[in-house]
VOPA-110541 format. One record per residue: x, y, z of N, C-alpha, C, O, CB in turn. Coordinates in steps of 0.1 Angstrom, whole numbers, plus 5000, padded with zeros to 4 digits. Each point is the difference from the previous one (the first is absolute). Glycine has a CB too. Layout:
<nodes>
XYZXYZXYZXYZXYZ/...
</nodes>
This chain:
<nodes>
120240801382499549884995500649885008501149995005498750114972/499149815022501149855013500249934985499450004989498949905043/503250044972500249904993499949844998500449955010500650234991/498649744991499849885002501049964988500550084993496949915020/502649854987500649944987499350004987500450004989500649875026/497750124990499249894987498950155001500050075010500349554994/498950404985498650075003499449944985500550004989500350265027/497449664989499549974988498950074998499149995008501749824991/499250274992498950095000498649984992500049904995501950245010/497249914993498850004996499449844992499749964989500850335009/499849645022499949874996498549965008499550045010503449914986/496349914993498449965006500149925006499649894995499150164992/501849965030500749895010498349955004498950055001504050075011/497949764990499049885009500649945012500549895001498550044977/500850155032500750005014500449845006501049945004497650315000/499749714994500149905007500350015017500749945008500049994969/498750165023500650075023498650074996499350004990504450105021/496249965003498850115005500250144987499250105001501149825031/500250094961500450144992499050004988499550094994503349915012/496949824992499250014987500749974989501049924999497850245010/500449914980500150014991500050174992499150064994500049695013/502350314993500950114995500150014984501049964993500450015029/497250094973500150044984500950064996500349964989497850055009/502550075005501050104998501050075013499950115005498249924976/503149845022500550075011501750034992500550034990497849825035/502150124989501449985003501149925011500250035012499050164977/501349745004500549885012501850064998500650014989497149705007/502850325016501550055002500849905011499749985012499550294984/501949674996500649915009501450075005500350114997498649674989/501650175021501350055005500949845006499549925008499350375002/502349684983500549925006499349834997500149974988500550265028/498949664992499349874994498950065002499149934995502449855009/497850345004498650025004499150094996500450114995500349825019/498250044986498650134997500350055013500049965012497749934972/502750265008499750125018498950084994499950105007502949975006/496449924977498750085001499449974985500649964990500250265029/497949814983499049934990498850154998499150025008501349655002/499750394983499050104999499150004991500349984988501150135021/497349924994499250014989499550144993499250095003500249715008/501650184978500350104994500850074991501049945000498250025015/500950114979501550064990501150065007501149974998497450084985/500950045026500950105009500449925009499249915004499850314995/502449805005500949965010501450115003500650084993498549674998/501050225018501250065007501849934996501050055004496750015018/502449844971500749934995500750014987499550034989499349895024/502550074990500849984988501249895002500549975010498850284983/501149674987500749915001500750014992499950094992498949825017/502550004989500849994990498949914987499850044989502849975028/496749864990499249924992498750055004499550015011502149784987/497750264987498650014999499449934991500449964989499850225018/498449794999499749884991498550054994499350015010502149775005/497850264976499150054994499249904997500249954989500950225006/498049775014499049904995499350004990499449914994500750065022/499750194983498950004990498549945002499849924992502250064996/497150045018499449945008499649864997498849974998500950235008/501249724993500449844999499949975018500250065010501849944963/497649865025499549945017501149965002500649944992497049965010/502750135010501249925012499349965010499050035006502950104992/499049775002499249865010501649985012501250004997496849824976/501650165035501249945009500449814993499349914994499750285034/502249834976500849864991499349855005499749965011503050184988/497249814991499249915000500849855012501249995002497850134969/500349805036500849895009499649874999498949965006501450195011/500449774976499449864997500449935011501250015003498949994972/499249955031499749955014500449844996500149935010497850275001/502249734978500149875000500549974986499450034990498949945027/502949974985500949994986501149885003500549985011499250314982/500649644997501049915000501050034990500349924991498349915018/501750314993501050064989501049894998500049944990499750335017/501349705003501349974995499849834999499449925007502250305006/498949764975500049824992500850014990500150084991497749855012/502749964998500550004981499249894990499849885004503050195005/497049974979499849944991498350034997499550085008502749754997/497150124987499050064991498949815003500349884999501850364977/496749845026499049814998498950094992499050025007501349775020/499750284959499450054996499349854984499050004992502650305024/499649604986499249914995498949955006499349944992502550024999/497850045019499149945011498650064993498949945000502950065023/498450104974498550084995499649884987498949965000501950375004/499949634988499549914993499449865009498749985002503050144979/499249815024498949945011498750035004498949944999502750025006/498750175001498550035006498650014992498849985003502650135012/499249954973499449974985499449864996498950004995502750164999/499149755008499549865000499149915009499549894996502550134995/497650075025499549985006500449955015499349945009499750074970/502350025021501149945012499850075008500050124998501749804994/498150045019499750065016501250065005500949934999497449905007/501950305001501050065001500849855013501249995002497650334990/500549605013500649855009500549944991501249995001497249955016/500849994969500549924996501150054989500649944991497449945017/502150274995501850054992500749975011500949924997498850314986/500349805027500449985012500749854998501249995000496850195012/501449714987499849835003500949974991500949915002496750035004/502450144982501049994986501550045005500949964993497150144988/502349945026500950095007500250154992501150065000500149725010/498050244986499750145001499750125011500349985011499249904971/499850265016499650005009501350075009501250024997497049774997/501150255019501350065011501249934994500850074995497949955031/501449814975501149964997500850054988501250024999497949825013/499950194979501450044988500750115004501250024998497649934982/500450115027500550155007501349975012500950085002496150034995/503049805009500849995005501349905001500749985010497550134996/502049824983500749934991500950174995501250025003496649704988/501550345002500950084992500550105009501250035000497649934979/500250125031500950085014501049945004501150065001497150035008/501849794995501549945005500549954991500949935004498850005016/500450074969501149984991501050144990500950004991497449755009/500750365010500650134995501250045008500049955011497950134980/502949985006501250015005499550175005499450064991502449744993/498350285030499650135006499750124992499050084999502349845016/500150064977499850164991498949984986499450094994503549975011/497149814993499049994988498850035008499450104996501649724987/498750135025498450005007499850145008498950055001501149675005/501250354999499750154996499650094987499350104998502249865019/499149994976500150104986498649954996499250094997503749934993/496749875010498349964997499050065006499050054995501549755003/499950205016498850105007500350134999499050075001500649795015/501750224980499650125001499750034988499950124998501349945019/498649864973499050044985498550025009499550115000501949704977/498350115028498450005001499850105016498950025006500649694979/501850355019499950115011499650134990499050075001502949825018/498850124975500150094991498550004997499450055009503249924983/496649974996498849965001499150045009499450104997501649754995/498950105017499550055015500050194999499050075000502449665016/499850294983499750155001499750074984500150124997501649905028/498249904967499350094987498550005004499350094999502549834980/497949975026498450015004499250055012498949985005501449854982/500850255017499750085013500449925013499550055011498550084977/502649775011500049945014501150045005500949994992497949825004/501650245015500750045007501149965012501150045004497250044984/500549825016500249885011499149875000498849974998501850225016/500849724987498749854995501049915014501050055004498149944957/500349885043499949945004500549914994499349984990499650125019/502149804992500749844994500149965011500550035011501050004970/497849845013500349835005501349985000500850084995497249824995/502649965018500649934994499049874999498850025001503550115005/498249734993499149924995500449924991499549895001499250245004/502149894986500949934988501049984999500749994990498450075001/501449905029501249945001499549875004500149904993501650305012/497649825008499149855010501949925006500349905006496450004969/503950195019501749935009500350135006499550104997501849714985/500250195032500050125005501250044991500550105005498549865020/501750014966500750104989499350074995500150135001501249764994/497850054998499350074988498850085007499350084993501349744989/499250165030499050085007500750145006499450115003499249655004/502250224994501750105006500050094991499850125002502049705007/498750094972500250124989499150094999500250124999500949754989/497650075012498850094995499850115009499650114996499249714993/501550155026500250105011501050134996499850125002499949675015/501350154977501050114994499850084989500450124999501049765009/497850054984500050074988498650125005500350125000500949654980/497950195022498850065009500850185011499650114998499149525005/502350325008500850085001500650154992499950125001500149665007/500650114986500650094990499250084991500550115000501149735000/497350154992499149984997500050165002500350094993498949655010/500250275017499450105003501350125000499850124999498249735015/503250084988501050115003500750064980500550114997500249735035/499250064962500850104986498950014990500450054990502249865011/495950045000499150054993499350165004500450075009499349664987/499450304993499150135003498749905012499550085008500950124961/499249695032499249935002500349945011500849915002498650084979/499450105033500449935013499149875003498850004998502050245012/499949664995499949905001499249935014500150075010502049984973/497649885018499149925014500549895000500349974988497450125012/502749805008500349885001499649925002499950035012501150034990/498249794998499049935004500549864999500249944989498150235005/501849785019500449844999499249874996499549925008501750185008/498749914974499349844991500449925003499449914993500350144990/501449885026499949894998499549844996500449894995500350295013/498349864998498349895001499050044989498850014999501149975029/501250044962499450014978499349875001498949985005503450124976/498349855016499149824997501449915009501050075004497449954962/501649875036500949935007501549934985499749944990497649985035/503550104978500949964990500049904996499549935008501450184997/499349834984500449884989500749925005499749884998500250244986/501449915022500849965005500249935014500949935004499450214980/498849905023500049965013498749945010498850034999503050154995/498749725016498949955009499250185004500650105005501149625006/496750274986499650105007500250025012500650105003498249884984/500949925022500450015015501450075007500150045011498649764987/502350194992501350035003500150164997500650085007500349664987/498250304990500150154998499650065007500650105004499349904980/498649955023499550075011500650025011500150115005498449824987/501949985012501049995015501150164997500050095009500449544995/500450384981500850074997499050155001500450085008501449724977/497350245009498850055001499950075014500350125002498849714982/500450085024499950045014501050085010499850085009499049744986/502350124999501450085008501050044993500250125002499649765015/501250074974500950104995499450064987500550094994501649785015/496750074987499650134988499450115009500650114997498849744981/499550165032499850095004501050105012499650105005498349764985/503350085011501150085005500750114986500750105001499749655019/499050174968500750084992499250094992500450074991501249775010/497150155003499350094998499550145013499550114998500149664985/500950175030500050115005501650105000500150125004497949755009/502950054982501050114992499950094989500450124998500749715008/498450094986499950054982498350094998499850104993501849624997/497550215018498650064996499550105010500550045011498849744978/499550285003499250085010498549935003499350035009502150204981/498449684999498449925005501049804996501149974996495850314990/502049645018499949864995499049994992499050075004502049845013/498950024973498349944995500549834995501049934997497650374989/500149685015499749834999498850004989498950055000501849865028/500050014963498549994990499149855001500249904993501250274989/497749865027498949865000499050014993499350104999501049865019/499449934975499449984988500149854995500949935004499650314991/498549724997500649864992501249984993500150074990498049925007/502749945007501049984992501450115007500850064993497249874984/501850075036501050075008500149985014501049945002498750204982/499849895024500350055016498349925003498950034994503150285007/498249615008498550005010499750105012500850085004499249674991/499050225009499350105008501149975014500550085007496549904982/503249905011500649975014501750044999500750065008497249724998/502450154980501750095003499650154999500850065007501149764979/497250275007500150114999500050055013500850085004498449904976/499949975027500350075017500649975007500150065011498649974991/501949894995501549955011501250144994500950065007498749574994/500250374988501050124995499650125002500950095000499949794983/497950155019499450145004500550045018500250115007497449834972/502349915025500050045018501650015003500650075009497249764999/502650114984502049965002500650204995500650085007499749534979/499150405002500450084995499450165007500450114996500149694984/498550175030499550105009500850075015500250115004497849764985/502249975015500950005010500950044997500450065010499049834998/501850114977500750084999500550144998501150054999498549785001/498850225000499950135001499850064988500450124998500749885021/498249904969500750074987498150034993498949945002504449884993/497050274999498350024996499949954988500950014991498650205019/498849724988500049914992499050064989499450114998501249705020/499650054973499050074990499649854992500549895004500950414992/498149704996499249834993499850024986499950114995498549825025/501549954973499649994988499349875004500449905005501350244978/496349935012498849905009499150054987500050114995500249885039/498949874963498950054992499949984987498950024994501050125021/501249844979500350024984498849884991499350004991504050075014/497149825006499349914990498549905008499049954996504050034990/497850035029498749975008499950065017501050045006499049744977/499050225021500350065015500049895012499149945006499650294987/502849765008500349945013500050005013500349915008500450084979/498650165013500150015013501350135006500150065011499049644987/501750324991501650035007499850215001500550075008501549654975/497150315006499850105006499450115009500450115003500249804984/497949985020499950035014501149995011500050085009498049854983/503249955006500550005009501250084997500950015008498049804999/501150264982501250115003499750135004500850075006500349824979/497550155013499750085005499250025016499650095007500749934967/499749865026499849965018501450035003500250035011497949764991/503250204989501249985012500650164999501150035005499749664992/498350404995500550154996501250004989501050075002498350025022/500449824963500850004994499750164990499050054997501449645008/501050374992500050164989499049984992499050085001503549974996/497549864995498949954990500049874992500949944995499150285005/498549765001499749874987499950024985499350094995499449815023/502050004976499850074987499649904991500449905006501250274997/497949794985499149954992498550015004499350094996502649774997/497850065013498550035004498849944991498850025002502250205005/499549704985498749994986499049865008499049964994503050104977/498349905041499349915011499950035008501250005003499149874993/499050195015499950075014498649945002498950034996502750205003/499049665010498449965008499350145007500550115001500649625006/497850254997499450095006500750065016500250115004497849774980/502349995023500749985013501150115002500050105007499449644991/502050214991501050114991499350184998500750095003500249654981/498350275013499750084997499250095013500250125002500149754973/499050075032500150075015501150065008500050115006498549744997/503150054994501449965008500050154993499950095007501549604996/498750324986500750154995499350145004500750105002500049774978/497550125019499450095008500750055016500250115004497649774982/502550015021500550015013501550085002500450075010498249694992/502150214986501550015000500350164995499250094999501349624995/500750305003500850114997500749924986500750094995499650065032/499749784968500349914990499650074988498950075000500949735014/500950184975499950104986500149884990501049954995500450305013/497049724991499349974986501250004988500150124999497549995010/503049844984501150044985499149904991499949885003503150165007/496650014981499349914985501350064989500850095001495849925003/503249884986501049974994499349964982500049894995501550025032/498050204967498949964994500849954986499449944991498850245022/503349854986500649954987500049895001499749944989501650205005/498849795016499749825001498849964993500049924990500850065032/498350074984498849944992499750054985499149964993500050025030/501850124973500150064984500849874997499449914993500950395007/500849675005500949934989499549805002500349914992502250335011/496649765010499649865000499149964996499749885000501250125013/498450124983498750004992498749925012499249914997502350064974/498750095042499449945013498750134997500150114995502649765026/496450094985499150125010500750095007500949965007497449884998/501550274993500550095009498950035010498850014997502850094986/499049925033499650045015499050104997500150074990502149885023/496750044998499350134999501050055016500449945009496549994975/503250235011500850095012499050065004500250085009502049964985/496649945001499150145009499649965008499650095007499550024980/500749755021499950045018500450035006499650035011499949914990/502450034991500850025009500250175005500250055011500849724979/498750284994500250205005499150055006500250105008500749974974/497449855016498750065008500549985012499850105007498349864980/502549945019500449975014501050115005500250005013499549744983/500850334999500750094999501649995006500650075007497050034992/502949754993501449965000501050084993499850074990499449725012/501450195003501350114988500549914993501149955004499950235010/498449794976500449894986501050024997500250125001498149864989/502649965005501050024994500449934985500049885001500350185024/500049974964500349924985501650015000500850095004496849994980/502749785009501749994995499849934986499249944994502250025031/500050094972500049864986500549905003500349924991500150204992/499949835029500549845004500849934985500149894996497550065024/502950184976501149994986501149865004500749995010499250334984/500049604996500849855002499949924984498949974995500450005036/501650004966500549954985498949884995500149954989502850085019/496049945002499349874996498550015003499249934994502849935012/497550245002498550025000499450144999498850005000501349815012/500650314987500450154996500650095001500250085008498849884993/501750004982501350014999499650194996500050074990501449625001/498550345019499350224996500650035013499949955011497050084975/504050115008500550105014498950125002500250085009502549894986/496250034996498850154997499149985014499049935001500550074968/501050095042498850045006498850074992498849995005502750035012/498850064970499250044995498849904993498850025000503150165001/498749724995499249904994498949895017498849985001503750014969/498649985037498949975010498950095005499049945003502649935003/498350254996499450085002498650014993498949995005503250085002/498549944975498549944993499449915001498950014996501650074994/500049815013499549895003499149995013498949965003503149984985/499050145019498749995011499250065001499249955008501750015000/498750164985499050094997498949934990498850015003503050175002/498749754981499349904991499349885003499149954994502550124996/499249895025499549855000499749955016499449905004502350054973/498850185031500149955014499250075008500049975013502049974985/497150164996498750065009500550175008499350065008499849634999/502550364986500950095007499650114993499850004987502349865020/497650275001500250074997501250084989500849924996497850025023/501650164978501250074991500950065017501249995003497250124964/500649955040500950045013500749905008501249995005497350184997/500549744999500349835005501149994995500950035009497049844990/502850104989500849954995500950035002501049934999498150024992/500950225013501450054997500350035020501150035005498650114961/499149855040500749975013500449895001501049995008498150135001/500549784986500649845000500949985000500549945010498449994981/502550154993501149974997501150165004500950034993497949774987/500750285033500650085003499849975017500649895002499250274973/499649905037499750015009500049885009500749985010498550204980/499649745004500149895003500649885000500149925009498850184989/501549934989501249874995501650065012500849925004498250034958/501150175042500550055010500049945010501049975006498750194986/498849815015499749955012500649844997500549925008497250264998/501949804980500749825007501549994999500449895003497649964986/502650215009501849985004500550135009501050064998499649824976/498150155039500250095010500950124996500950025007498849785009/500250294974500050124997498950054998499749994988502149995006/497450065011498850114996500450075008499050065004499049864990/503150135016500550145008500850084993500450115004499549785016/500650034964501650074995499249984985499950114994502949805025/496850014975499350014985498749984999499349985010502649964981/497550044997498949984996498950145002498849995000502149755004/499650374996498950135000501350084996501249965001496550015021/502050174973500450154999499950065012498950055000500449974979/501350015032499550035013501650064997500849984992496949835025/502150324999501250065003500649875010499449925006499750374993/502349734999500949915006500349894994501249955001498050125017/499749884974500249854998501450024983500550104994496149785018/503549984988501650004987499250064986498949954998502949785011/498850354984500050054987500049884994501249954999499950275003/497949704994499749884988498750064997499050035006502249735002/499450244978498850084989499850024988500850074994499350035019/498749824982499849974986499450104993499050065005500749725000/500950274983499250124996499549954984500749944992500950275025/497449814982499249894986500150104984500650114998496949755023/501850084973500150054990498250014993499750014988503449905011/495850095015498550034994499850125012500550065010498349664977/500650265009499150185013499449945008499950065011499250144974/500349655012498749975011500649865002500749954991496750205000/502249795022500249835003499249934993500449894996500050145025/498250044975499549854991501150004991500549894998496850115003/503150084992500549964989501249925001500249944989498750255001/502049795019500849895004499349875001500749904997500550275014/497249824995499549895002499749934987500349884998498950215022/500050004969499449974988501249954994500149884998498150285001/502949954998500849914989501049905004501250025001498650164987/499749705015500849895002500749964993499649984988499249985021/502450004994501649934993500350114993500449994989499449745007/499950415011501150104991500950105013499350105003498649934973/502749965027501050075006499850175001500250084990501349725002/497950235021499650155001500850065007499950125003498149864994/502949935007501350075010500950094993500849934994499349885020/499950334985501050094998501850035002501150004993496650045010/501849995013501250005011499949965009498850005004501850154991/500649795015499949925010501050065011501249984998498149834987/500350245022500650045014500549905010499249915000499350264996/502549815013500349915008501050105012500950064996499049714982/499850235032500650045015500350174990501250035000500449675019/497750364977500250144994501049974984500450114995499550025033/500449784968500849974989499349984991499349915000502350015009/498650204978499349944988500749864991501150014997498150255003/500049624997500849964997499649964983500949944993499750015034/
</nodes>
C-alpha cells in the first residue's frame, strides 16, 4: 500500500480542472498537497486520517478575491440611515462612511485590531473560505496603513486563513489632509510601502473618491514600479477607469455595476478578471449587474464578498454565490467557478489553488448536501461541514 496523510473517500467532487465532475471518488493528500484524485472507491492507499464522505460534495476551498477584512469597530448603525433614504455619499458627507471606519482602525491599538480580524478570519474558514484577499484603506496615514500591513501579515502566518495583501491607499482621500499632499504621499512613499508590504495596489474611482485623472497617474506610477494592479471602478457610475485598467493589464476590475460599452471591449481585449460583488447590491438595495455577457464572452468571472463593516458586512461566499445565480444571470457552475478558480485568477494563483488537481495545495471544503444546487438553493444556511487548509483538517 502507498502511504499518504489525509485519504477522503466516497466523496461527490467538483474538480473544477479537466477531471470533471467525480460522483464517487477519492481524493489522497500527502503533506500541504493533492498527489492523486481517483474516480472511484478502490485505491492503492492508506492513512493514519480517513475521511468517509459519505457521498457528500467536496469542493476545493473557497478564495475571496476582495475583502476589507481588517478594521476596527462596527457602522452597522448606518443600515438605519440607509433605511431613511441616505445615500451611501451622503453617510459618507455626515462623516460616516469609510471615515468611521477609519477613525476607529487608527484609534485601535495592534493587538485589538488583530484579535477583531481573526474573529472574522475564523469566519472566513467556517464558510469554506480558505484564502481571501485584504485591503488596507482605513488608515489613508503611513502608520495606520503600516498596522493593517501587519496585522494582514500576521494574519497569514498564525491563522488557519491564508492571506493576500492589497494596497488601498487611494480609499477615499483623508479628512485630515490637503488632497494634493496625500497624493504626492500616494505616489512615492505610500507606493514604496506598498511594494514592501503588498502583492497588488488598487485605487477606488468613483463618485465621492479618486478621479479618472488621479486614478491614472497612480495606475502609471504604481506600474513603473513594477507592482500589479487592481481597481475598484463602476459601483456607482462609469468613469471611464475600468477600460483603462484593463488597457494597462491590471489582475482585475472589480464592482462593475457601470461598464460603458467602450470598458467592456478593454476587458474582451485583456487578460483582466471581471470580480462582481453582488452583496453590495443586496445590502444597498442597488440593481444588481447583469454577468451574462461577461461569461458568454467567455471571461473568467470572478465573485467576492468585498466583506467591509459599512456596505457588506457578510464573510459567505456561499451566500454571494446565490445571489449570483438569483439575480445576476450565473449559472450554479458559474458560480462556483467564480468563487474558486477564478476568483484564483484574480490574486494570480490559479497555478496553486482554486481546482482539485494533482500538485496543487490540499484546500478543501467537504459539505454537508450530496448535490451543488443544494448549496445554491439554501441560502443563509451554512453547508460547510469540514474545512481542509495546506492538508490540515481544521
Amino acid at each position: 500500500m502507498l502511504q499518504a496523510d489525509l485519504i477522503i473517500e466516497h466523496a461527490h467532487m467538483m474538480t473544477i480542472s479537466s477531471l470533471g465532475e467525480i460522483v464517487s471518488g477519492t481524493l489522497v493528500v500527502r503533506g500541504e498537497a493533492i498527489i492523486d484524485i481517483i474516480d472511484g472507491d478502490t485505491h492503492p492507499y492508506t492513512a493514519k486520517r480517513i475521511i468517509d464522505a459519505g457521498g457528500a460534495l467536496v469542493l476545493p476551498g473557497f478564495v475571496d478575491c476582495h475583502t476589507h477584512l481588517v478594521h476596527s469597530g462596527s457602522r452597522a448603525n448606518e443600515l438605519q440611515y440607509r433605511l431613511q433614504g441616505m445615500s451611501y455619499q451622503e453617510i459618507q458627507q455626515r462623516g460616516g462612511g469609510i471615515y468611521a471606519s477609519v477613525r476607529a482602525t487608527r484609534a485601535a491599538d495592534p493587538e485589538t485590531l488583530y484579535r477583531e480580524s481573526l474573529e472574522r478570519a475564523n469566519m472566513c474558514l467556517e464558510h469554506g473560505t480558505t484564502t481571501a484577499e485584504i485591503k488596507t484603506g482605513y488608515g489613508l496615514e503611513p502608520a495606520a496603513e503600516k498596522k493593517m500591513f501587519d496585522v494582514i501579515h500576521r494574519l497569514n502566518k498564525e491563522s488557519d486563513l491564508e492571506t493576500v495583501a492589497t494596497f488601498l491607499g487611494p480609499h477615499v482621500y483623508p479628512e485630515d489632509q490637503e488632497p494634493e499632499k496625500y497624493l504626492d504621499w500616494l505616489l512615492h512613499e505610500g507606493l514604496d510601502l506598498a511594494k514592501d508590504q503588498a502583492e497588488f495596489v488598487d485605487i477606488y474611482c468613483d463618485i465621492g473618491a479618486y478621479s479618472f485623472a488621479d486614478t491614472e497617474q497612480f495606475l502609471k506610477a504604481a506600474k513603473e514600479k513594477g507592482l500589479a494592479l487592481k481597481i475598484h471602478s463602476g459601483q456607482f457610475e462609469s468613469l471611464g477607469a475600468t477600460g483603462l485598467a484593463a488597457d494597462m493589464s491590471a489582475v482585475s476590475v472589480d464592482h462593475l455595476d457601470h461598464v460603458a460599452p467602450a470598458e467592456f471591449d478593454a476587458l474582451l481585449r485583456s487578460d483582466t478578471v471581471p470580480v462582481f460583488l453582488p452583496g453590495c447590491s443586496y445590502y444597498l438595495r442597488s440593481t444588481y449587474p447583469d454577468a451574462r455577457p461577461y461569461l458568454d464572452a467567455g471571461m473568467p468571472v470572478a465573485l467576492a464578498t468585498d466583506y467591509n463593516p459599512g456596505t457588506c458586512p457578510s464573510l459567505s461566499l456561499p451566500i454571494m454565490m446565490s445571489l449570483a445565480v438569483m439575480h445576476m444571470g450565473f449559472t450554479t457552475e458559474e458560480a462556483l467557478k467564480a468563487v474558486t478558480i477564478n476568483a484564483a485568477k484574480a490574486i494570480n494563483r490559479e497555478d496553486r489553488i482554486g481546482s482539485i488537481e494533482k500538485g496543487k495545495q490540499a484546500d478543501i471544503v467537504i459539505t454537508s448536501v450530496k448535490n451543488f444546487d443544494d448549496m445554491i438553493a439554501m441560502f443563509g444556511v451554512n453547508c460547510v461541514d469540514i474545512v481542509i487548509k495546506k492538508g490540515k483538517t481544521i
